[in-house]
Backbone as a printed PyTorch tensor [residue, N CA C, xyz], in Angstrom:
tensor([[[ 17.3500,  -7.2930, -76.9990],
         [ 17.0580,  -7.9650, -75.7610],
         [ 16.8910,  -6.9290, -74.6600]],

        [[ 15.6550,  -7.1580, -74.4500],
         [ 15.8750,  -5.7270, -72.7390],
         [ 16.4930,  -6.7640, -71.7230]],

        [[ 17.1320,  -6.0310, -70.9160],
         [ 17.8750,  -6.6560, -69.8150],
         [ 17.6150,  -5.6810, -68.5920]],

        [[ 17.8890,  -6.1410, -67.3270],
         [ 17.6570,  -5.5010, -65.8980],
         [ 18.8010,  -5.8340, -64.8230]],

        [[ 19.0030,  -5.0450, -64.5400],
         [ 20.5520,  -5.1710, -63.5450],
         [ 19.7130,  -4.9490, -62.1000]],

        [[ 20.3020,  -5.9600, -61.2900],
         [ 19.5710,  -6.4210, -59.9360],
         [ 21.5180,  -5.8240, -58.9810]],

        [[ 20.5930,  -5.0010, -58.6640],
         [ 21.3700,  -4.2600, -57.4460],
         [ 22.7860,  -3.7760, -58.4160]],

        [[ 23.3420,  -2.2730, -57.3590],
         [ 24.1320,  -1.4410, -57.8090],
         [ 25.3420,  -1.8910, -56.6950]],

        [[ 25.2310,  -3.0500, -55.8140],
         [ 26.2900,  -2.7010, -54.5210],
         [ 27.5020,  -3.3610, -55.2080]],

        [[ 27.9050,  -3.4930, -56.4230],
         [ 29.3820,  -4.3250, -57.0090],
         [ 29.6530,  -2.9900, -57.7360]],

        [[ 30.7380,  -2.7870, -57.8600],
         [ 31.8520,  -2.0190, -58.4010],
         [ 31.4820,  -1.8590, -59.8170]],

        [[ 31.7430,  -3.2560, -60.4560],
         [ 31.3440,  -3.5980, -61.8240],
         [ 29.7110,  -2.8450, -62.4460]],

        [[ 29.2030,  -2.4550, -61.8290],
         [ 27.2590,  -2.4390, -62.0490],
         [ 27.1480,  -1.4960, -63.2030]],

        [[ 28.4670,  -0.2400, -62.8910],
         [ 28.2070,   0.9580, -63.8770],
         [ 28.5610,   0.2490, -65.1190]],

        [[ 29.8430,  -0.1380, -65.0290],
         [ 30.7360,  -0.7390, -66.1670],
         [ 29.2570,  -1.4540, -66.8100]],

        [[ 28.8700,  -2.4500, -66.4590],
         [ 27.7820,  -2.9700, -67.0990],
         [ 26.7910,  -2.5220, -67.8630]],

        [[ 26.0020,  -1.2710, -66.5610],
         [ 25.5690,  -0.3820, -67.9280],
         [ 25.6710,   0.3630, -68.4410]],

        [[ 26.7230,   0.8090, -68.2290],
         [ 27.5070,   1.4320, -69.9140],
         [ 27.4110,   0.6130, -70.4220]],

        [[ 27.9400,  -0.4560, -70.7580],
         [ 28.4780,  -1.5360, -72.2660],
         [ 26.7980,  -1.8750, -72.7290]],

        [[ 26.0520,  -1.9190, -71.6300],
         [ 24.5590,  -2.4850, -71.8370],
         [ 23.9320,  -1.6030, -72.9940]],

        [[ 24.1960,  -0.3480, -72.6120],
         [ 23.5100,   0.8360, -73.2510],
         [ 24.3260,   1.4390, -74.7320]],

        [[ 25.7300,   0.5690, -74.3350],
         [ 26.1240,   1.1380, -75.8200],
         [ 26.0250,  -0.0140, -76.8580]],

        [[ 25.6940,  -1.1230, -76.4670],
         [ 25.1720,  -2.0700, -77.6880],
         [ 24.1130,  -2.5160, -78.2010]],

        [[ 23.7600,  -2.0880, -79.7160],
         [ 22.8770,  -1.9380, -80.2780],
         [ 21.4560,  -3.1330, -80.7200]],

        [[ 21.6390,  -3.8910, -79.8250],
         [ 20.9550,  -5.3510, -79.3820],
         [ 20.0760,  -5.4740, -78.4400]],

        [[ 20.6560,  -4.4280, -77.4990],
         [ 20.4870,  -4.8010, -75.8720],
         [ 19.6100,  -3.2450, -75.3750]],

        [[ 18.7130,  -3.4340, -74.8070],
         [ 18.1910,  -2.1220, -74.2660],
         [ 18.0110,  -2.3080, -72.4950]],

        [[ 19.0720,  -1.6860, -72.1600],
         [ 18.7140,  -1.1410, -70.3510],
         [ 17.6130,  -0.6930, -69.9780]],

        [[ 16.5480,  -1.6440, -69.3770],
         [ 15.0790,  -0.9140, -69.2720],
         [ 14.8730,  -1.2290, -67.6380]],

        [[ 15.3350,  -1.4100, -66.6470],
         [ 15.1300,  -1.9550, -65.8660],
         [ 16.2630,  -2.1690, -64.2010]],

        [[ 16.2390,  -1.1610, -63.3740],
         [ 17.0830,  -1.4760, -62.3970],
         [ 16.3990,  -1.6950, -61.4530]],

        [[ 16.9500,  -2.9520, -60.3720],
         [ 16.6540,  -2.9830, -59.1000],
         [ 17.2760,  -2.9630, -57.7530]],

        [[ 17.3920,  -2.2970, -57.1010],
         [ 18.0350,  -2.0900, -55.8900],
         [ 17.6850,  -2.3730, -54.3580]],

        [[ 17.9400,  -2.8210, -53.2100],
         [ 17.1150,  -2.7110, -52.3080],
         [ 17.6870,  -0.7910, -51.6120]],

        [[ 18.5690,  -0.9330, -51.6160],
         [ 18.5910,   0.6790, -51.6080],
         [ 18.4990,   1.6860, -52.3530]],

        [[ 17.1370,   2.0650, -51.8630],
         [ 15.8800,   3.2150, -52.9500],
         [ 16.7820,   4.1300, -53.2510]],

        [[ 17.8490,   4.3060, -52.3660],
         [ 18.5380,   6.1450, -53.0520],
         [ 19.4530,   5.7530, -54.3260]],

        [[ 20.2920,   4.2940, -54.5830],
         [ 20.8860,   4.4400, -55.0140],
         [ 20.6180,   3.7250, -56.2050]],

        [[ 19.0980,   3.1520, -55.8610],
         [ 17.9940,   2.7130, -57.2540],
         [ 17.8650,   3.2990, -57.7820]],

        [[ 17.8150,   4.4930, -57.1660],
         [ 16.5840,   5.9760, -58.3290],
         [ 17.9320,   6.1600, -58.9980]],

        [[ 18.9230,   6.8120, -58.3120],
         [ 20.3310,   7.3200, -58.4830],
         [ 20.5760,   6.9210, -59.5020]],

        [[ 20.6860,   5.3070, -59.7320],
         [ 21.0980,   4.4770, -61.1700],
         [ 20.3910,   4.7570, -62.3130]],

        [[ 19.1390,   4.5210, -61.9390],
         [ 17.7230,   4.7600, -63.2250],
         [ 18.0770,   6.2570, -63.9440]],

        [[ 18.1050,   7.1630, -62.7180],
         [ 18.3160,   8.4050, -63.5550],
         [ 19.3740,   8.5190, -64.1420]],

        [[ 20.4730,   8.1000, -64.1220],
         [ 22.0950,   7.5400, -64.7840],
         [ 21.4490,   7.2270, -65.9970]],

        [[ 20.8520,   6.1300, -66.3080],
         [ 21.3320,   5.2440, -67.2390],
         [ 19.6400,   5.1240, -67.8410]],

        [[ 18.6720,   6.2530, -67.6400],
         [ 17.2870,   6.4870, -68.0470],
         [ 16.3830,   4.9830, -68.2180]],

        [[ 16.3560,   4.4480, -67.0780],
         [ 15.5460,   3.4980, -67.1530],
         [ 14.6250,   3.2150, -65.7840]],

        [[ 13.9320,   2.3410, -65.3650],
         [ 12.5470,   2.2040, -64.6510],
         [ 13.3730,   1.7680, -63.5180]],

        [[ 12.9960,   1.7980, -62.1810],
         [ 13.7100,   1.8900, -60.8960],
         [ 12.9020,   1.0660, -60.3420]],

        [[ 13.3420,   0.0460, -59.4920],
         [ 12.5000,  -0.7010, -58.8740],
         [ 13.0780,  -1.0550, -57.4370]],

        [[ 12.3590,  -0.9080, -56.3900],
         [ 12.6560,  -1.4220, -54.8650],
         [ 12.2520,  -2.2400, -54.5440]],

        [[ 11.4140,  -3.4820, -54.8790],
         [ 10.6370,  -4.6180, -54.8330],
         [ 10.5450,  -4.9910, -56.5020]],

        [[ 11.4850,  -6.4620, -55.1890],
         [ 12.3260,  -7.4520, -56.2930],
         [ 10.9310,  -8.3900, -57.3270]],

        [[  9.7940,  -8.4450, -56.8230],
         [  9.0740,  -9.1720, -57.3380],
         [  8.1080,  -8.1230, -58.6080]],

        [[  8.5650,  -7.0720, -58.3000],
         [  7.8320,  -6.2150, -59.1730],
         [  8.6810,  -6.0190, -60.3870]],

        [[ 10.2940,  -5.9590, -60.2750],
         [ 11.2320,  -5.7960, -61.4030],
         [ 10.8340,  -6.8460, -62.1990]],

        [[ 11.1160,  -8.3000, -61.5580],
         [ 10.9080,  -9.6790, -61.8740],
         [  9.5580, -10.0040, -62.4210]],

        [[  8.5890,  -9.3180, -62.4610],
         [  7.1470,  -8.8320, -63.1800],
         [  7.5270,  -8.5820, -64.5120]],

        [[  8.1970,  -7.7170, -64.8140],
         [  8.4320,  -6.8580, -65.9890],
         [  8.6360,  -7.6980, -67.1880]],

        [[  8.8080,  -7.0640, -68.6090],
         [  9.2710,  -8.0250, -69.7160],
         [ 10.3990,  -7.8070, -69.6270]],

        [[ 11.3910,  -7.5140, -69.1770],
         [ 13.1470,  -7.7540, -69.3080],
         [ 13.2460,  -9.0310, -69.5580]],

        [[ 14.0050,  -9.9310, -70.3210],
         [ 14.3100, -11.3350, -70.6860],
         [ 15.6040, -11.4090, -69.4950]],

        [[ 16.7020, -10.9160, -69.3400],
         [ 17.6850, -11.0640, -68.9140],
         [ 17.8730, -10.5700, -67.7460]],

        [[ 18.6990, -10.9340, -66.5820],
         [ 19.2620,  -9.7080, -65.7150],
         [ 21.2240,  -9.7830, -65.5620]],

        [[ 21.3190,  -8.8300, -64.8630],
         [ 22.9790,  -8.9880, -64.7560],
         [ 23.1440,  -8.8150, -63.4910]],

        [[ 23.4040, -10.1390, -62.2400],
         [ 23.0980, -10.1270, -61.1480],
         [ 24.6850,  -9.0500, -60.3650]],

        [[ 25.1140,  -7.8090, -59.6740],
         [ 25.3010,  -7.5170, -59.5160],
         [ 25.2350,  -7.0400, -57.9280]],

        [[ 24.6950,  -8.0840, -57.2770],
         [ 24.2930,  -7.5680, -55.7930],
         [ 26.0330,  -8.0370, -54.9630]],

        [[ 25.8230,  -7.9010, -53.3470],
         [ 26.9880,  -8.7740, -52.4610],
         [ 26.6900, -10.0270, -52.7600]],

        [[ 27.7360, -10.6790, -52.5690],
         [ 28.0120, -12.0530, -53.3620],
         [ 27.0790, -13.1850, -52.3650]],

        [[ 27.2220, -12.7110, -50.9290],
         [ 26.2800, -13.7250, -50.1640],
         [ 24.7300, -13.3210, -50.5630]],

        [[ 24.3530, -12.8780, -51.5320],
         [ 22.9520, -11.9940, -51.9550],
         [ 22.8120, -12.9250, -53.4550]],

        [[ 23.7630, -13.2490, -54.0140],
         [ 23.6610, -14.6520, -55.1290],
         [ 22.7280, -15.1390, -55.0670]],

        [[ 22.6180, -16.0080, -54.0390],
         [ 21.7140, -17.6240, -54.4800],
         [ 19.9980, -17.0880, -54.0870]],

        [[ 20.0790, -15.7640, -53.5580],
         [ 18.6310, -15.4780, -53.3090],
         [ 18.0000, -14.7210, -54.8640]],

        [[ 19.2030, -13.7200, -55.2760],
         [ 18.5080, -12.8770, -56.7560],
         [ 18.6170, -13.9490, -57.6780]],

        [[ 19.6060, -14.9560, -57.8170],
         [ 19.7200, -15.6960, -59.0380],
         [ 18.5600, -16.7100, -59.1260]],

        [[ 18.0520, -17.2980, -57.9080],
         [ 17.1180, -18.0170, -57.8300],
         [ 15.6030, -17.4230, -58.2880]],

        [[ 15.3810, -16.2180, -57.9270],
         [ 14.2400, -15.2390, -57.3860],
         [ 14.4300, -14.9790, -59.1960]],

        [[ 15.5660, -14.8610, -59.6600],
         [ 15.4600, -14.4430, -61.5210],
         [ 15.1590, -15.7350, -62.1950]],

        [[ 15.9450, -16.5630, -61.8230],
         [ 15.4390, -18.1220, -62.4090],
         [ 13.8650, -18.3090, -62.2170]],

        [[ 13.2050, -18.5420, -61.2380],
         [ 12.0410, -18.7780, -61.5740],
         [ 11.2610, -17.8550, -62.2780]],

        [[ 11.9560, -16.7210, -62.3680],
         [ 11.0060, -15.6380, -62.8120],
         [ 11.1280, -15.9360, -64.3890]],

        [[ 12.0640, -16.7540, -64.8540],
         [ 11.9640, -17.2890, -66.6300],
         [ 13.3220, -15.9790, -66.9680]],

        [[ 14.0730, -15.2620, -66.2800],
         [ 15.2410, -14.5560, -66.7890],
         [ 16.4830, -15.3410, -66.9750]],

        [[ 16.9260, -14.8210, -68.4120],
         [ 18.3170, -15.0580, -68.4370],
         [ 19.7380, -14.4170, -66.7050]],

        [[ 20.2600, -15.1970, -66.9500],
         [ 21.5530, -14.4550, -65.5810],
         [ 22.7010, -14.4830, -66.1470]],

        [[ 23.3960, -13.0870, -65.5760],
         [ 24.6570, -13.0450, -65.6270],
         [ 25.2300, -12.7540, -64.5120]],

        [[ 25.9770, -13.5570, -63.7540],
         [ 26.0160, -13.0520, -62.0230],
         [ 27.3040, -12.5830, -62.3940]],

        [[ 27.4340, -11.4710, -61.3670],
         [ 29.2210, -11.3430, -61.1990],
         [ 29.4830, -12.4450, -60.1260]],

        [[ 30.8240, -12.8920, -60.1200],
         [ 31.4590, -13.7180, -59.6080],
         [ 31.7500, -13.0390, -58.4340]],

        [[ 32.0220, -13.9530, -57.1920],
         [ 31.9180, -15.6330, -57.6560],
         [ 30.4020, -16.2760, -57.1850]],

        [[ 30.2060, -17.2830, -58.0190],
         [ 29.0130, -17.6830, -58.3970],
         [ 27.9960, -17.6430, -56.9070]],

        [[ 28.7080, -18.0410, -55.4060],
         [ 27.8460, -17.7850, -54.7380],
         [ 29.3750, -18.1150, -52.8210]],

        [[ 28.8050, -17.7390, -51.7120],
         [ 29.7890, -17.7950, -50.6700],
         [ 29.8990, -19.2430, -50.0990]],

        [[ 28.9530, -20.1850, -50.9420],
         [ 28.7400, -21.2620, -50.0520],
         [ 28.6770, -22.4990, -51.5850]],

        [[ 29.1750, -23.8400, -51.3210],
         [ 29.0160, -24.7830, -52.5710],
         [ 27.4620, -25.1940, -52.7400]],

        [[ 27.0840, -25.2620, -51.3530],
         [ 25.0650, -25.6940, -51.6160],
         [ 24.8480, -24.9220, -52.3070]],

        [[ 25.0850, -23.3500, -51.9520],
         [ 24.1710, -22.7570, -52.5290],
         [ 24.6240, -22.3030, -54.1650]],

        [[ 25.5520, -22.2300, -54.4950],
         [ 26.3070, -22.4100, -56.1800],
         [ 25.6290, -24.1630, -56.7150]],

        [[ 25.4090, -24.7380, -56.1360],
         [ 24.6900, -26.0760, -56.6390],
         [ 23.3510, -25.5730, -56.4460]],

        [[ 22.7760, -24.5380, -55.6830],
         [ 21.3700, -24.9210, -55.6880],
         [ 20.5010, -23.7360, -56.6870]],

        [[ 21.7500, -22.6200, -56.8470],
         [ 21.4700, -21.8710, -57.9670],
         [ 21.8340, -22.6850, -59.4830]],

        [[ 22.4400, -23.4210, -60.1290],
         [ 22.3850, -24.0360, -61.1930],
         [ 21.2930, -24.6730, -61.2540]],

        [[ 21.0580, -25.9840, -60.1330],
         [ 20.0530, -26.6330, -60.4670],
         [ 18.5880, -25.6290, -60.7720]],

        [[ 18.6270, -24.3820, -60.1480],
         [ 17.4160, -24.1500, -60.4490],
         [ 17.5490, -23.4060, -61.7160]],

        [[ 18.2210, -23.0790, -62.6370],
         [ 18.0140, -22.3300, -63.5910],
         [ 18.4970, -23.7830, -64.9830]],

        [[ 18.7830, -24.7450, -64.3250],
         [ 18.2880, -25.7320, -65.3810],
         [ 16.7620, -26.0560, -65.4350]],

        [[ 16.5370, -26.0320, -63.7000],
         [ 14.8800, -26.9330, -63.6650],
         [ 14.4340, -25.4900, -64.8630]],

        [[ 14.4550, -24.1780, -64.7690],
         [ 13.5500, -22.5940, -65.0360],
         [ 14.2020, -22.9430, -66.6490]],

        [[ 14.9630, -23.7400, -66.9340],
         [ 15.4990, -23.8100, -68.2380],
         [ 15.6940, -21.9640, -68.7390]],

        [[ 16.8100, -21.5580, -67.9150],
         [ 17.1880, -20.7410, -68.3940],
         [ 18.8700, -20.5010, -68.2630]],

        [[ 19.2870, -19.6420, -68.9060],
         [ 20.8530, -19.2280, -69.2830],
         [ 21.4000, -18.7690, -67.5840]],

        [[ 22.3630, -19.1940, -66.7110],
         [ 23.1280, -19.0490, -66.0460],
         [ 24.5430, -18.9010, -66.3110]],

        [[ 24.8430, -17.2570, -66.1910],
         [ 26.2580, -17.3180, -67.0510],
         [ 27.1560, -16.4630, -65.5300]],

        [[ 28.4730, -16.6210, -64.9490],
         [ 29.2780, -16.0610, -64.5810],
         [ 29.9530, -15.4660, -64.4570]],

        [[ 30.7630, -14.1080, -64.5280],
         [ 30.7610, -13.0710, -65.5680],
         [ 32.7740, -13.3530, -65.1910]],

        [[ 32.9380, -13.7140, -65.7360],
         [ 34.6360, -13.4670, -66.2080],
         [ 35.0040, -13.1960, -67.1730]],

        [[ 34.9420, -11.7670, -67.2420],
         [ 35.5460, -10.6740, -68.4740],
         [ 36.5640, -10.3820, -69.0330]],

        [[ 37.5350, -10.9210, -68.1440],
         [ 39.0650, -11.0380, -68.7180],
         [ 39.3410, -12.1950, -69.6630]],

        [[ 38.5600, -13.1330, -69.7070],
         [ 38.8600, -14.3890, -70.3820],
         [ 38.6840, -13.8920, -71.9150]],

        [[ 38.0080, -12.7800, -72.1290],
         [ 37.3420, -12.5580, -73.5910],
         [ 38.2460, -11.1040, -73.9330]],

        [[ 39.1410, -10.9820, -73.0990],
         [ 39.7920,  -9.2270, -73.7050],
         [ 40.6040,  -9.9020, -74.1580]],

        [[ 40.9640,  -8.9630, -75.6880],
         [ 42.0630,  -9.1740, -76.7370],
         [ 43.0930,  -9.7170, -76.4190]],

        [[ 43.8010,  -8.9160, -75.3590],
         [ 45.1040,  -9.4990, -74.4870],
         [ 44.9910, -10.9940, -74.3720]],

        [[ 44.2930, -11.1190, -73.9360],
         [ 43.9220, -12.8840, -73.2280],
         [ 43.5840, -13.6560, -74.1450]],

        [[ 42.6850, -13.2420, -75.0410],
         [ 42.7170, -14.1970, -76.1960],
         [ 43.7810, -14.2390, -77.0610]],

        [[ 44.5460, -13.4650, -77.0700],
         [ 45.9840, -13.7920, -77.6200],
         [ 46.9670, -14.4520, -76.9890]],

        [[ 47.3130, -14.4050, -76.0430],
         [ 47.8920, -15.3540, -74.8940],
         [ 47.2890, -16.6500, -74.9840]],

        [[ 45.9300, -17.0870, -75.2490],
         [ 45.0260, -18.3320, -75.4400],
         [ 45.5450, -18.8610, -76.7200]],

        [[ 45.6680, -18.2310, -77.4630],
         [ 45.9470, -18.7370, -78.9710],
         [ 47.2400, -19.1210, -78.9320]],

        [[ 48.8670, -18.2290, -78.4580],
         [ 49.7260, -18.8100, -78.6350],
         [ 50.4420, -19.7750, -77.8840]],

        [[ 49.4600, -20.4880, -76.5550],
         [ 49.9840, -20.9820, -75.5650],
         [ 48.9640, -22.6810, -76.5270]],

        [[ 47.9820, -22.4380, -77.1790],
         [ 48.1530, -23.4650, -77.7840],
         [ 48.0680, -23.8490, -79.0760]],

        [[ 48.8880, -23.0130, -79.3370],
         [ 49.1870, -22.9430, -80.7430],
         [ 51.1520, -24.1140, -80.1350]],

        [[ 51.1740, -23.6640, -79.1570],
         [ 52.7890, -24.6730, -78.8260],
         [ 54.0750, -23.8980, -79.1590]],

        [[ 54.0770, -22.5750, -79.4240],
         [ 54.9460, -22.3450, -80.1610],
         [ 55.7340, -21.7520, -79.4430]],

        [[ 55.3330, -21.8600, -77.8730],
         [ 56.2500, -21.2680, -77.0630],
         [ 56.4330, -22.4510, -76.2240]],

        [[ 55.9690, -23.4000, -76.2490],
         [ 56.4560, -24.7720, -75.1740],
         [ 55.2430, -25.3940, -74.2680]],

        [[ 55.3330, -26.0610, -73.5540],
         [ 54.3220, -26.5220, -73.0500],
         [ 54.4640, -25.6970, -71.6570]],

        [[ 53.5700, -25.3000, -71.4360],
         [ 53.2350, -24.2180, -70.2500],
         [ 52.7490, -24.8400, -68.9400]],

        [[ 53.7370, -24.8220, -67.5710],
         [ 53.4340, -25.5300, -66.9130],
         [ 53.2250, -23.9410, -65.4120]],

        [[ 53.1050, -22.9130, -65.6260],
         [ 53.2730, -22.0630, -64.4590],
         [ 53.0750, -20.9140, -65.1790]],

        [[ 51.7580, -19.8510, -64.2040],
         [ 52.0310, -18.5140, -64.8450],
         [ 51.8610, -17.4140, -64.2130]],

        [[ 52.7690, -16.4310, -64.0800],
         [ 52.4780, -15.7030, -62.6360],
         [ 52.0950, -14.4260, -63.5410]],

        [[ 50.7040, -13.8200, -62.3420],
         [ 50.2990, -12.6140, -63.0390],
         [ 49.4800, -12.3440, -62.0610]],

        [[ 49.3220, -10.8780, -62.0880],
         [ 49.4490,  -9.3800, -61.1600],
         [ 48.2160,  -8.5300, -61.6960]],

        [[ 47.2450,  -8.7990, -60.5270],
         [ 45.8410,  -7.8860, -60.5470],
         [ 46.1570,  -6.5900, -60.1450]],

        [[ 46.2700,  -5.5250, -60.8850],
         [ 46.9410,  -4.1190, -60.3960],
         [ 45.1320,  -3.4130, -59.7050]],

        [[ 44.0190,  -4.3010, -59.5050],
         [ 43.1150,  -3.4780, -58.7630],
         [ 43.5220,  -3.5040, -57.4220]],

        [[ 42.6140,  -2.4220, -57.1420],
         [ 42.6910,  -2.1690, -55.3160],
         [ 41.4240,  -2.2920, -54.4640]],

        [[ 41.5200,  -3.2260, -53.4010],
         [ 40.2420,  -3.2690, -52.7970],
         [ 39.4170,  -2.2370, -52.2140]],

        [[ 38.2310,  -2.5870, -53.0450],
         [ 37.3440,  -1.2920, -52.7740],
         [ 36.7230,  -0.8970, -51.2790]],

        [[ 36.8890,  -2.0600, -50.3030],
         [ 36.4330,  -1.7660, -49.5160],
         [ 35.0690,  -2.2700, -49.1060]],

        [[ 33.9610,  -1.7270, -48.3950],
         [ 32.5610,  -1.7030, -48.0660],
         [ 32.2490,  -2.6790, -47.4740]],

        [[ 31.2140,  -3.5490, -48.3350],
         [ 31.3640,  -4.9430, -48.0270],
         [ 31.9100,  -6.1280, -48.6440]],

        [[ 32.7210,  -5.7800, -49.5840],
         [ 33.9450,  -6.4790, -49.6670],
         [ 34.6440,  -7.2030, -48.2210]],

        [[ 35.0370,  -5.8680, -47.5600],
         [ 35.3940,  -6.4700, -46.4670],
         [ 34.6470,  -6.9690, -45.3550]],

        [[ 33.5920,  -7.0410, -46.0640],
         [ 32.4480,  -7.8880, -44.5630],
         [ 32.2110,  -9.1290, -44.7930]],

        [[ 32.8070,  -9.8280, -44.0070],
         [ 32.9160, -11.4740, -44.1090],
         [ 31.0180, -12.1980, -44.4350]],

        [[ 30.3630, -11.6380, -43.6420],
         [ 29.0800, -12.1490, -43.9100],
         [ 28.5540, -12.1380, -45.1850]],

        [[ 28.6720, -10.6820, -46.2770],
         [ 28.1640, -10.2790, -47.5360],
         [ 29.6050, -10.7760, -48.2620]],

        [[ 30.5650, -10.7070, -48.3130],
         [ 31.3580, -11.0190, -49.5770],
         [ 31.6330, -12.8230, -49.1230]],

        [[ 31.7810, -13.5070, -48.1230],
         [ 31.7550, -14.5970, -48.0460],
         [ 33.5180, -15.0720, -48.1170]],

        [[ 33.9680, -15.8870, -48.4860],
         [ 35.6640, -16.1930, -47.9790],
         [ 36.2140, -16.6250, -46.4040]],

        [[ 37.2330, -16.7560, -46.3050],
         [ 37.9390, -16.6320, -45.0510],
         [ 38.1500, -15.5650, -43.9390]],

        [[ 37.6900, -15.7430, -42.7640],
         [ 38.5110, -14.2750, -41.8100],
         [ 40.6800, -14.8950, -42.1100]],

        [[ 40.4280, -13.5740, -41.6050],
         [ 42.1480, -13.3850, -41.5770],
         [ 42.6980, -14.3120, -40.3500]],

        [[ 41.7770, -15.1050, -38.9350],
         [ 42.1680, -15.7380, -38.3570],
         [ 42.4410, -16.9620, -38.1720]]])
């Protein structure tokens, strides 16, 4: 499957293509960025075609993309990939606003294509073992579970209420 990663501004983007490039299915042919330095920057990383205009990536034969932009930047790439006939994998969360997380599904049902959300912890070993013995029963019926994200905020626009979307602190 060639696949294309739409923007480098999430944390996650490298992680992605690494795993992209080390599985033997999947070929990284395709990045897009709106910032040219850190488009090229990626392409030459990870030896693939660089693109600064989104309608020209979205041209290409890539089947898939792995939406990776600021999260208020969602409902414009996921839409802009949906009609374009691409599979999606957005990083979370799906979008800053409920219209627009409703108005990105509906359109990648109308584009009849794959809209997937990327929660990666649900599928690591750890977690699927915890999944299995919590209902398997053999520890009780589980009503509470406290647990501790040891990341640290990265900063950028994370903390910019407009691009990451959430609550101000007031």
């Amino acid at each position: 499957m060639k696949v294309g990663i739409i923007s480098f501004a999430h944390l996650h983007a490298s992680a992605y293509a690494h795993y992209l490039m080390e599985h033997p299915e999947v070929e990284l042919v395709a990045i897009w960025d709106e910032d040219a330095k850190r488009a090229v920057e990626m392409a030459e990383k990870y030896y693939c075609h660089c693109y600064t205009v989104l309608e020209e990536f979205l041209a290409t034969n890539i089947e898939a993309v792995v939406v990776c932009s600021e999260n208020a930047k969602h409902k414009e790439h996921v839409i802009a990939a949906a009609k374009a006939k691409k599979h999606i994998l957005c990083e979370k969360p799906i979008a800053t606003d409920l219209l627009d997380a409703k108005a990105m599904i509906d359109a990648c049902h109308q584009e009849n294509v794959v809209l997937q959300i990327a929660y990666p912890v649900r599928f690591s070993p750890v977690m699927q073992q915890v999944k299995k013995i919590i209902e398997s029963g053999q520890i009780g019926k589980i009503v509470a579970i406290n647990g501790t994200n040891h990341g640290q905020m990265p900063g950028g626009w994370f903390i910019n209420k407009s691009l990451s979307g959430g609550r101000s602190s007031n």
